[in-house]
N, C-alpha and C positions, 0 to 999 in steps of 0.2 A: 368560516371561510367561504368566501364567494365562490360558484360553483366555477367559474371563468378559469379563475387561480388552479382549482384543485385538477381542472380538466387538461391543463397546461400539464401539470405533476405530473400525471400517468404518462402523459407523451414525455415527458422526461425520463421517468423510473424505466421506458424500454430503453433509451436511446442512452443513457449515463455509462461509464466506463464500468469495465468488469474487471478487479482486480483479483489476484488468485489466491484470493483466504479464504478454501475449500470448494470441495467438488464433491458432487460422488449424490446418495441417494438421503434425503432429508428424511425428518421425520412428521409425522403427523403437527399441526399447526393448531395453536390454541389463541385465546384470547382474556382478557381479564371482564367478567359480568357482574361480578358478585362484590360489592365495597367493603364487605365487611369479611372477607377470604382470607386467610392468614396465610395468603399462598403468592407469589412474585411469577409472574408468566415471563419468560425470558426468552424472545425474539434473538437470533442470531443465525449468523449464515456460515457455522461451522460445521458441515458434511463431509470433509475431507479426511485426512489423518489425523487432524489436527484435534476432527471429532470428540475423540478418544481424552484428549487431554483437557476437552473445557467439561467434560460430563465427568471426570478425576476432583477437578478443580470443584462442581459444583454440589459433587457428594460430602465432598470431605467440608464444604463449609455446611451445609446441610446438617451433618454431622455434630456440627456444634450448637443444635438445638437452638436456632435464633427462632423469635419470635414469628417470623415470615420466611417459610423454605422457599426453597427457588425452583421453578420448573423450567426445563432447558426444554425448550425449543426449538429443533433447531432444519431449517429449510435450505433448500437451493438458492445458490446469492440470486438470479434471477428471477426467481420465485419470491421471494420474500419482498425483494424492491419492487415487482409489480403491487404485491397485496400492499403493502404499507399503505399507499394513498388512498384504495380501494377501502379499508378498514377505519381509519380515518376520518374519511368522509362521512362514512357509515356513521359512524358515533357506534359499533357495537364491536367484541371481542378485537379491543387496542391491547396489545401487550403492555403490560405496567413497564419493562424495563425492552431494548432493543440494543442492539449494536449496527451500527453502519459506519461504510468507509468515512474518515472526515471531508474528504472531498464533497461529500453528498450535504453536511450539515447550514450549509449556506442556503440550496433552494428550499431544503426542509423549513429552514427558518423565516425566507421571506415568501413561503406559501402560509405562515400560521400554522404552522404543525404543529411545535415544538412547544416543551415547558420548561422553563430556565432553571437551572439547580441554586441559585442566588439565596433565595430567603431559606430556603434548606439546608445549607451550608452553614449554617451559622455555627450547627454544636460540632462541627467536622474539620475539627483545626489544623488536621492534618493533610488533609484535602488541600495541597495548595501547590503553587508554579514552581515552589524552589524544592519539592520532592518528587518532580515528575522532571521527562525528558522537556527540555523548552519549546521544542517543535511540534510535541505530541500536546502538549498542554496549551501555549499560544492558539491552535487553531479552532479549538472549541469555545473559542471566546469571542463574540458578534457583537458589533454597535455595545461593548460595554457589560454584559450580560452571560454567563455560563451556560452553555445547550449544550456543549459535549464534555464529556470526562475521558481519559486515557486508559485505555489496557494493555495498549502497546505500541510499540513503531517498526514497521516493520521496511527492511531496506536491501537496494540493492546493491552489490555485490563482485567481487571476481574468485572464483575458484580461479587454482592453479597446480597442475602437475610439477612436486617438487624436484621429479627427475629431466623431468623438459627444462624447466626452469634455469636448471645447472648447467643444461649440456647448451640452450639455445641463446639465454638472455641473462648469465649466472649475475649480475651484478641490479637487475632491472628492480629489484624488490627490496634492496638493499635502504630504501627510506620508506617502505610499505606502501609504494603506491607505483601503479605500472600505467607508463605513459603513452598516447599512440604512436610517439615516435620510437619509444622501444620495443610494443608490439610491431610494427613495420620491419623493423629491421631484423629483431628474430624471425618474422615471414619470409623474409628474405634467404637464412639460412635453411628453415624448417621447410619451403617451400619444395627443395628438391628429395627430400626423403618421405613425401606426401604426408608432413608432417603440417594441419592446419596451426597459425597462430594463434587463432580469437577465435569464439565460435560465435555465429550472427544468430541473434538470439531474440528476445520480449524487443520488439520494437521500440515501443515506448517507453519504458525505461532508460533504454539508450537513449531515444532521439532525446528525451525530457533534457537529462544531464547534460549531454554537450550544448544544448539550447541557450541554458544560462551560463555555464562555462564560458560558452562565444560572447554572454551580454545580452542574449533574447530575453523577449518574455511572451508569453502568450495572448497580453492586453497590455493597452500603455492606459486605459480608464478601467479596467475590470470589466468592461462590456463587452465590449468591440474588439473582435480577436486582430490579433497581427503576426500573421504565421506565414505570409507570402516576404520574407525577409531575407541579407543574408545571412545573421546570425543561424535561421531556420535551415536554410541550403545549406548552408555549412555543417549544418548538426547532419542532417542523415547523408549528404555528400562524402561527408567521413567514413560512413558505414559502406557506400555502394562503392567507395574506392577501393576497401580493401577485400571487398570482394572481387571487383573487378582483376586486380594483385594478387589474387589466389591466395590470401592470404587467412581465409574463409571455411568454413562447412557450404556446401553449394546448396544451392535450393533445393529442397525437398529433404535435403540431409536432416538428422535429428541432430542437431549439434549440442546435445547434452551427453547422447549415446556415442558419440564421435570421442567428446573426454572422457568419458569412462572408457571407453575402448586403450585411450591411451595416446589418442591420434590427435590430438589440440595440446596446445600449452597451456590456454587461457579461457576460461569459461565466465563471461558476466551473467548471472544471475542472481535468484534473491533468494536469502538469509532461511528461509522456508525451504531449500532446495536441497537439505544436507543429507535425508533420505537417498536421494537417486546419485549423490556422490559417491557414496560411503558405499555406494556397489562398486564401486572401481579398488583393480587389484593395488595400484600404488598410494604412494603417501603422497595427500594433496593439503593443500594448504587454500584460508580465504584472507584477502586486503579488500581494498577499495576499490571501487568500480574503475574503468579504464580514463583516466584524467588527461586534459591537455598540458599540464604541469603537473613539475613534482613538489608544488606548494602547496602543502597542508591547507594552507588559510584560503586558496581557491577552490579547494576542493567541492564538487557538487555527488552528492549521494543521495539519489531517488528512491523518496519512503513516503507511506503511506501510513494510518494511522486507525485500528477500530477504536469507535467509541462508544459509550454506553450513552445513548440518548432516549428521554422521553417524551415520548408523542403526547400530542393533550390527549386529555383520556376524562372526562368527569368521574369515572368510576375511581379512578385513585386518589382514596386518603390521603393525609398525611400521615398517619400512621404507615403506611405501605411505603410511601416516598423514604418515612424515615427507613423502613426496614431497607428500603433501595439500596439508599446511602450504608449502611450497616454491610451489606453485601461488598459494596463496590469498598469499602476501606479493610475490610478484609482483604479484599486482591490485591490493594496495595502493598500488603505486606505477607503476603502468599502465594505468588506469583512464578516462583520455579517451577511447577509442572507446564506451563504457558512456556517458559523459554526451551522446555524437553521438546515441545513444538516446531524449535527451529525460532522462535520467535526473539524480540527483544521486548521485555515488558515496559514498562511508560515508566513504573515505579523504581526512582531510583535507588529503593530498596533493598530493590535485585543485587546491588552492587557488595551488601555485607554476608552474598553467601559464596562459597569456596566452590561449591559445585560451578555454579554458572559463570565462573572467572575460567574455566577451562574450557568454557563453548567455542567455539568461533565468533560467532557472531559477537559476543563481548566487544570486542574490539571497538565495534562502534560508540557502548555507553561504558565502559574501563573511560575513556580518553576525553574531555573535555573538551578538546580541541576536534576530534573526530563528531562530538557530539553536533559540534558547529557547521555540520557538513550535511549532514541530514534534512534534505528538503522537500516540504510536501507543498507541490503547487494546488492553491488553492482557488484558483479561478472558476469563477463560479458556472461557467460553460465549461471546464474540464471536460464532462462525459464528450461533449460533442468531438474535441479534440481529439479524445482515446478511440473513440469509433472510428473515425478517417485514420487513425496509424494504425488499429487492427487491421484495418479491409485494405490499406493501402502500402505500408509501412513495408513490408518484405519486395511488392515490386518494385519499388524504388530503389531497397539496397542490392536486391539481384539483375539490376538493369532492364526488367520491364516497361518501367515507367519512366521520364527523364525526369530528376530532382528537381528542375523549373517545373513541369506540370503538376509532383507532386505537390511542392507547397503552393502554388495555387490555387489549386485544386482541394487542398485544405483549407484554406483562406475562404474561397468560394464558398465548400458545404460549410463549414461552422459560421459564418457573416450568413445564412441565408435562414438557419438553425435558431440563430440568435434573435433576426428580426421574426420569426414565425411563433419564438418564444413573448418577445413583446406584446404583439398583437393579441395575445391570447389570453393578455391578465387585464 
C-alpha cells in the first residue's frame, strides 16, 4: 500500500462512525507472528455485555478440538479502529481473523487492506447468500469479490409500553408497525397527563430511516454527499417538531430511563437494548421502528452488520485461512448464544431453533417481508455523516440549531471531508 493511501486510513479510522456493539474496558491486544501457530488471533470490539456471550461462543467451539483454537481478542471499538491501519502498515502482529462494522468494509478495501474469501470458499458450500440474511450478506460483497462474511445484523427498533399503548393509541399496532401520525396523536392525548409519546433518542438511526423513507439518499454518485436536501429537512424536521409539540423527553432527559420509569409510550431503539428494558416494572413489547406509513413494503429499519474480515497479513497460511473458515461455519450454525446478546445473527439458521423464535427481536428475520426492511447504508463516507449527527443531531431536534443550518451545515463538513479524503490518495 502506498504510504499516501494508508495515511488517508488513520484519518479516517478517527473520524468513521461509532456504532454501539460494545463498550466498557477491552482486553490486552495480540497479533498473529508465527505461520506456523495452530492458533487464530481474533480482533473484535466486543467489551460490552455482549463480551460475555462471544468469549461463550468461542470456548465452546474451542471445545471441539479444531485444529486451530481461536484467541479472542477483544478491544475498545475506538481502540481497535485506530490500530487496524497502524498494524497493517506495520506488516507485524495483524490479527489472522477481525470483525468490523460493514460500513467500514468499502475504505478497508479501496486502501488494499483486505484479502477476499473467494478461492477459500471453494470446499465451504454452505457459506452462501441464500443461508444468510440478504442485507447482512450483499454488503460484504465489492467489485464482484468476498471481503466480509456475516455474524449478524443488528437493527433498530420501537419498544413500547403495553399499558400506554391501550389506554393512548389501543388500535396504532394493530398491523405492527407505529406510524408518526399515530404517535402525534397519542401526544396529543398523553400530553396532558405528562405522559411523553416517543422518546428522542440515537440520532442517527432516526434521521437515517426517515431519509430514505422521504426518498433521500446520502450520494446520488457514492462520492459526493447530498445532505443539504428536502428529503434531509424532512427527516430530522420530523424529530424537532415533535419535540417542539411536547410530545418528547426534553433535552438532557435520558429518554430510555423516562420508559422504564413508565412515563413514554414509545421508545426507538436498537434490538441490543432489551437489557435496560427489562428493568421496567410493566409489560412491554418491540415492532418496528416509527414509519411514515403503515406499508410493510415501505418500511425502512436501520441495521448495521459485524463482519468477519481479513486484513492482508503474509503471515497467514492457508492452512489458518482454512481453520478461519472452519470457525466461521461453525457460527453459522451456532449462533444462539450471539442472539442471548440481544442480537439477530446473519445465519438463517437461527431460524430452526425454538428458543430464539420467542426473542423479540425475531421479528425482524421469522418474517421475509420484515427481512426486506433492513437497511445498512453503505456509503462509503458514512463515518463522516454519523459524526455531524452525533455532535449535531440533538440540537437540531431540541431547537438549538435551525434544520436549514443543520443539513447545511452537514453538507458543508462531509463535501469538505470528502475532497480532503481525495487529495490524500
Amino acid at each position: 500500500m502506498k504510504l499516501s493511501k494508508m495515511a488517508s486510513l488513520v484519518i479516517v479510522a478517527s473520524a468513521c462512525l461509532g456504532l454501539l456493539a460494545g463498550c466498557g474496558k477491552g482486553e490486552s491486544s495480540g497479533g498473529s507472528s508465527a505461520k506456523d501457530k495452530k492458533e487464530i488471533v481474533f480482533w473484535n470490539p466486543f467489551t460490552g455485555a455482549d463480551s460475555e456471550n462471544i468469549k461463550t461462543m468461542i470456548n465452546e467451539y474451542n471445545d471441539t478440538n479444531p485444529e486451530y483454537k481461536v484467541k479472542n481478542v477483544a478491544m475498545k471499538e475506538i481502540d481497535m479502529y485506530k490500530k487496524i491501519p497502524t498494524v497493517v502498515s506495520s506488516g507485524k502482529n495483524i490479527p489472522d481473523l477481525n470483525i468490523v462494522h460493514a460500513e467500514r468494509i468499502q475504505q478497508y478495501k479501496d486502501g488494499d487492506m483486505l484479502t477476499p474469501y473467494d478461492e477459500a470458499l471453494g470446499d465451504y458450500s454452505e457459506i452462501k447468500g441464500e443461508n444468510y440474511v440478504e442485507a447482512a450478506w450483499n454488503i460484504g460483497e465489492l467489485d464482484g469479490k468476498r471481503y466480509g462474511l456475516p455474524l449478524d445484523i443488528h437493527s433498530w427498533g420501537t419498544y413500547y409500553n403495553k399499558d400506554l399503548v391501550k389506554k393512548y393509541c389501543p388500535n396504532a399496532l394493530d398491523d405492527n408497525i407505529v406510524t408518526f401520525d399515530e404517535i402525534k396523536e397519542a401526544g396529543k392525548k398523553a400530553k396532558a397527563n405528562k405522559i411523553a409519546a416517543v422518546g428522542a433518542t440515537w440520532v442517527k438511526p432516526n434521521f437515517m430511516s426517515l431519509l430514505k423513507q422521504n426518498g433521500g439518499q446520502l450520494s446520488e454518485n457514492g462520492i459526493d454527499p447530498t445532505l443539504d436536501t428536502p428529503p434531509a429537512r424532512e427527516a430530522i424536521g420530523m424529530w424537532h417538531d415533535l419535540s417542539e409539540a411536547g410530545y418528547t423527553n426534553k433535552d438532557g432527559e435520558d429518554a430510555a430511563q423516562i420508559f422504564v420509569s413508565g412515563k413514554a409510550i414509545f421508545l426507538p431503539e436498537g434490538i441490543w437494548a432489551q437489557n435496560t428494558v427489562n428493568e421496567a416494572e410493566f409489560e412491554w413489547g418491540f415492532t418496528n421502528s416509527p414509519q411514515l406509513s403503515d406499508d410493510l413494503s415501505k418500511a425502512v429499519n436501520w441495521s448495521s452488520s459485524h463482519q468477519f474480515v481479513m486484513f492482508k497479513n503474509d503471515d497467514r497460511t492457508d492452512e489458518k485461512t482454512k481453520g478461519i473458515l472452519d470457525f466461521i461455519e461453525w457460527v453459522r450454525t451456532n449462533s444462539l448464544e450471539w442472539a442471548k446478546a440481544g442480537q439477530n445473527p446473519a445465519s438463517l439458521d437461527i431460524l430452526e431453533n425454538e428458543e430464539y423464535q420467542k426473542m423479540p427481536q425475531s421479528l425482524y428475520i421469522n418474517d421475509p417481508k420484515e427481512r426486506e426492511t433492513l437497511t445498512i447504508f453503505d456509503y462509503k463516507y458514512f463515518g463522516y455523516v454519523s459524526d455531524y449527527l452525533e455532535t449535531n443531531g440533538f440540537d437540531a431536534v431540541f431547537g438549538k440549531k435551525s434544520v436549514k443550518d443543520f443539513t447545511s451545515g452537514m453538507e458543508k463538513e462531509v463535501k469538505e471531508k470528502v475532497a480532503k479524503d481525495k487529495t490524500n490518495k
